[in-house]
FITOR-895626 format. One record per residue (C-alpha): residue in one letter; x, z, y. Coordinates in steps of 0.05 Angstrom, whole numbers, plus 5000, padded with zeros to 4 digits. Each point is the difference from the previous one (the first is absolute). Layout:
// FITOR-895626
<torvo residu="A" X="X" Z="Z" Y="Y"/>
...
END
This chain:
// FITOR-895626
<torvo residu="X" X="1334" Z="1721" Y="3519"/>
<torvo residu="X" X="4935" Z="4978" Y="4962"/>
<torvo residu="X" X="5001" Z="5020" Y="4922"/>
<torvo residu="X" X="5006" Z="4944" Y="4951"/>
<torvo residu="X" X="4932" Z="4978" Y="4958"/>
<torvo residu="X" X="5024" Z="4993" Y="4937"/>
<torvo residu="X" X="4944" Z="4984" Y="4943"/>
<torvo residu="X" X="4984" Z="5063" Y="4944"/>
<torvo residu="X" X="5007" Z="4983" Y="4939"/>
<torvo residu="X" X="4921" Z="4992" Y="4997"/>
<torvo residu="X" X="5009" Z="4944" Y="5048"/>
<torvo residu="X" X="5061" Z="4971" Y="4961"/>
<torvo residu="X" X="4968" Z="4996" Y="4927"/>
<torvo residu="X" X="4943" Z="4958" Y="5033"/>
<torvo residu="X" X="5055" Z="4954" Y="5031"/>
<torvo residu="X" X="5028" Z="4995" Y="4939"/>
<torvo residu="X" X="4930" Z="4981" Y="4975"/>
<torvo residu="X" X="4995" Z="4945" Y="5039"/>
<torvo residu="X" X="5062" Z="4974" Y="4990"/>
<torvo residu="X" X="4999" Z="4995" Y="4928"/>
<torvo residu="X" X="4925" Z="4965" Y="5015"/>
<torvo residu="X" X="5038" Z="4941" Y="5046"/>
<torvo residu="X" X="5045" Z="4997" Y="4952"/>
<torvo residu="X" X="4950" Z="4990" Y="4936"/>
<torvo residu="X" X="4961" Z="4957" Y="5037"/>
<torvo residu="X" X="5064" Z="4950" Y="5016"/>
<torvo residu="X" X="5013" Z="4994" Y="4933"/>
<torvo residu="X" X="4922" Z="4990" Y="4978"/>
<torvo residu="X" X="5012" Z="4940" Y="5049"/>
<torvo residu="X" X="5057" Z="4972" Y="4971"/>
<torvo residu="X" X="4974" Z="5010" Y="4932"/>
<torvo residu="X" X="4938" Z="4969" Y="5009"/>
<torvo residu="X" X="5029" Z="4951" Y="5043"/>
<torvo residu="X" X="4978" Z="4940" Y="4952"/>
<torvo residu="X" X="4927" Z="5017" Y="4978"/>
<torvo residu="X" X="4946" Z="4959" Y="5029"/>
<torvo residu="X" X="4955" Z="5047" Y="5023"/>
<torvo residu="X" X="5025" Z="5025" Y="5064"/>
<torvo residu="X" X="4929" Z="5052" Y="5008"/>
<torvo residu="X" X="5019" Z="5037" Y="4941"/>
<torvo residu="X" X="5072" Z="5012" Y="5023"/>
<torvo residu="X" X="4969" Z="5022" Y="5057"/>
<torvo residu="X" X="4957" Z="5049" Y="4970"/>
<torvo residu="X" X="5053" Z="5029" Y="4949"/>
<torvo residu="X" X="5037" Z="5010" Y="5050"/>
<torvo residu="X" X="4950" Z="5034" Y="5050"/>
<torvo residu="X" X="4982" Z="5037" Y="4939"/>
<torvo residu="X" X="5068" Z="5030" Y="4983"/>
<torvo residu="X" X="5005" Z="5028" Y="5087"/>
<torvo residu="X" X="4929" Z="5032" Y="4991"/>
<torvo residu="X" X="5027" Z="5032" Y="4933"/>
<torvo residu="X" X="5063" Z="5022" Y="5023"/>
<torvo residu="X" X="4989" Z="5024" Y="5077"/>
<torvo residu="X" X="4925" Z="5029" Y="5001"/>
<torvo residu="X" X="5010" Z="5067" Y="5011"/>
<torvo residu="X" X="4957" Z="5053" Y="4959"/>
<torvo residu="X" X="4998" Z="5077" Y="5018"/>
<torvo residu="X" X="5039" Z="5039" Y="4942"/>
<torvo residu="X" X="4959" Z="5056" Y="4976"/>
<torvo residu="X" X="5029" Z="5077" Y="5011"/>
<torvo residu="X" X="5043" Z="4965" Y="5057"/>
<torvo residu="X" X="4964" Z="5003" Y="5062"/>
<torvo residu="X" X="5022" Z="4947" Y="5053"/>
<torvo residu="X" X="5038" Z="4962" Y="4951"/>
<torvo residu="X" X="4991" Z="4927" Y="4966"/>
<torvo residu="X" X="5035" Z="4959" Y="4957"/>
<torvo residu="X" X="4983" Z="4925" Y="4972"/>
<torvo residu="X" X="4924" Z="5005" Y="4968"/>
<torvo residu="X" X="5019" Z="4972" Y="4934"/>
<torvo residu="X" X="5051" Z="5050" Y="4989"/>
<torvo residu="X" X="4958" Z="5061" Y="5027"/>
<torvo residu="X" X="4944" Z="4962" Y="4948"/>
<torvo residu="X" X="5057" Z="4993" Y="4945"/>
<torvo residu="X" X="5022" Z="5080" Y="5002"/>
<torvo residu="X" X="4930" Z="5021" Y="5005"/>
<torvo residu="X" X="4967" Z="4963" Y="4947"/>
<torvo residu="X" X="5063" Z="5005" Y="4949"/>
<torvo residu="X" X="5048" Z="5055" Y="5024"/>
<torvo residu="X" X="4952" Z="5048" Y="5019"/>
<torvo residu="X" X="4954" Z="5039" Y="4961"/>
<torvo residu="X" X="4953" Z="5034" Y="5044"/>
<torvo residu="X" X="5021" Z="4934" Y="5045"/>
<torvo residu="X" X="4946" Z="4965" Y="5050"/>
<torvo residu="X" X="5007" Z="4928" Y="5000"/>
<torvo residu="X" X="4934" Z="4987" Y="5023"/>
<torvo residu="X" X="5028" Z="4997" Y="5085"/>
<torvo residu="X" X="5052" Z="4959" Y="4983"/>
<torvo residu="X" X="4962" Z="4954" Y="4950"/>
<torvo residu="X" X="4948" Z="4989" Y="5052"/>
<torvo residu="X" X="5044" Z="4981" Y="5058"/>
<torvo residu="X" X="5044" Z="4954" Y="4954"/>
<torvo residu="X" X="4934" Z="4965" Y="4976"/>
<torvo residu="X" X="4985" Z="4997" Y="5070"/>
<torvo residu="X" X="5072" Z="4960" Y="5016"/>
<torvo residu="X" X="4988" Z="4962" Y="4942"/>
<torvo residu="X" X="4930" Z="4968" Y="5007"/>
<torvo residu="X" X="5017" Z="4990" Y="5084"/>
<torvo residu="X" X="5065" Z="4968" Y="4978"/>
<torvo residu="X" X="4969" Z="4950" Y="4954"/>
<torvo residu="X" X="4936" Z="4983" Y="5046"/>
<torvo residu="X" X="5050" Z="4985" Y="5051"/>
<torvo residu="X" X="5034" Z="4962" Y="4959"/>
<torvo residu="X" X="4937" Z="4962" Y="4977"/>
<torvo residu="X" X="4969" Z="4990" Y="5064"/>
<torvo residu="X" X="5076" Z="4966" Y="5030"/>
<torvo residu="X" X="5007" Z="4961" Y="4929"/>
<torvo residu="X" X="4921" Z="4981" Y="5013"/>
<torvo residu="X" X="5020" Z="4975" Y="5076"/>
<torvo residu="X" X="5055" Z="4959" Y="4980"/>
<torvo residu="X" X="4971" Z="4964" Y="4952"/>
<torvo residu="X" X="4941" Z="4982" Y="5046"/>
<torvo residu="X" X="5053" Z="4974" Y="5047"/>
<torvo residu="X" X="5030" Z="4954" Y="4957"/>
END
């Protein structure tokens, strides 16, 4: 018979990722649930996915990434000889695409109403 695909555990700590991610971001929702400013719920919350799910190369691991602010957190504080300066880079990246986005659909739906 055919062999069973089951995920490595590579596979499962990024599902496990993720699902702490949907989960944070339901309760952003339904703590935020009364501000008047839907745009910047939005945005705080787009912000907190980029954070937590862009992936950044760990350094001395070949082939392996982990969430970019913690590869930036161990690198710049942990680490001694550490090299945040990947990490930093692609999370500035996230960041700055995450909040244009964010401005540019905030920007359109204000036009429209």
């Amino acid at each position: 018979m055919g062999d069973d695909v089951m995920p490595g555990p590579y596979a499962i700590a990024w599902l496990v990722v993720l699902g702490c991610v949907v989960v944070a971001l339901f309760a952003l929702h339904r703590a935020t649930r009364g501000w008047r400013a839907p745009g910047t719920r939005a945005t705080i919350g787009a912000l907190l996915a980029v954070w937590a799910l862009l992936p950044a190369p760990v350094p001395g691991h070949a082939g392996y990434y982990a969430p970019a602010f913690l590869v930036f957190l161990f690198e710049w504080w942990f680490q001694r000889p550490g090299e945040p300066g990947t990490s930093g880079i692609i999370l500035a990246a996230g960041t700055f695409l995450a909040l244009g986005l964010g401005l540019l659909l905030g920007a359109r739906r204000r036009r429209r109403d």
